[in-house]
C-alpha positions in Angstrom: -49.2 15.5 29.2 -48.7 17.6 32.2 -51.7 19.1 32.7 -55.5 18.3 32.8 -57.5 19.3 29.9 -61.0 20.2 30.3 -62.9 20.3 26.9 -66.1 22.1 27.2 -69.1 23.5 24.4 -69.8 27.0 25.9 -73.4 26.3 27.2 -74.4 26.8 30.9 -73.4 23.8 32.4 -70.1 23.6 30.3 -69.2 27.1 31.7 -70.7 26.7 34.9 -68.3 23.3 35.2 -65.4 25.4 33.7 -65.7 27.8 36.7 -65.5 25.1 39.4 -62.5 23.2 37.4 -60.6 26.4 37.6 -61.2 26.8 41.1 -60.5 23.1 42.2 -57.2 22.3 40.5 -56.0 26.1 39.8 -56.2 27.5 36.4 -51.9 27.0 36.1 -53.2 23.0 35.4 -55.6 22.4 33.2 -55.8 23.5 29.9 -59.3 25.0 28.7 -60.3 24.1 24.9 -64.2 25.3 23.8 -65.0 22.9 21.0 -67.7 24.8 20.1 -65.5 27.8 18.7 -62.2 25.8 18.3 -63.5 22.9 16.2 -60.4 21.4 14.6 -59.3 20.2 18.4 -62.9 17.8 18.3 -60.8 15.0 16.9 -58.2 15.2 19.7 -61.0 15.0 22.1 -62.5 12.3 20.5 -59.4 10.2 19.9 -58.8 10.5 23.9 -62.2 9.2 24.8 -65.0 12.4 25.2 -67.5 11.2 24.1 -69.4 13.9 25.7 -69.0 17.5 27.2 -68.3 19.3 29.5 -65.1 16.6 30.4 -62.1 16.8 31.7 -58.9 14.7 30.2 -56.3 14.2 33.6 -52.9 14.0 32.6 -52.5 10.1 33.2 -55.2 10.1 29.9 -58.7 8.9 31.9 -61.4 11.2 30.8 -64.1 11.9 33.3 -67.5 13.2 31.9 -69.1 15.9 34.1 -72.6 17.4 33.7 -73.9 16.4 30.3 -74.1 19.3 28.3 -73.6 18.2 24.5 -72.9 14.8 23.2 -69.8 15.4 20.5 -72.0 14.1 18.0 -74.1 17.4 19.1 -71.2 19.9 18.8 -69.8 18.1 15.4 -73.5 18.9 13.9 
C-alpha cells in the first residue's frame, strides 16, 4: 500500500477529522473511504484493525483511531 487510508462514517467529527487529514498529509496520500455509504469496504477495514471511526490506516498497516465517532459495530447496524 502506498498511501494512507483514512476510513470515516460521515458524522461531524468523521468529517471534521477528514478535513484536517487532507490538509496534514495532502489529499495526493491518503485514500478517503465513507463506510457509511460504501459498506462492502467495512470488512477491509475491519480485517486491517478499525475497530472504530473516524481512523486512519498508514501505509506500513498501523491503524490509528482518531476522535471516536462510531464503533464499526455502530455503522454495520
Amino acid at each position: 500500500m502506498s498511501k494512507s487510508i483514512f476510513y470515516h462514517a460521515g458524522c461531524s467529527v468523521c468529517v471534521s477529522a477528514e478535513q484536517d487529514i487532507v490538509n496534514l498529509i495532502g489529499s495526493e496520500n491518503v485514500e478517503i473511504v465513507n463506510i457509511g455509504e460504501v459498506r462492502g469496504r467495512i470488512s477491509e477495514a475491519e480485517t486491517a484493525g478499525v475497530q472504530s471511526v473516524p481512523a486512519l490506516l498508514t501505509p506500513n498497516g498501523n491503524v490509528l483511531h482518531l476522535n471516536f465517532g462510531a464503533s464499526i459495530a455502530d455503522v454495520k447496524g
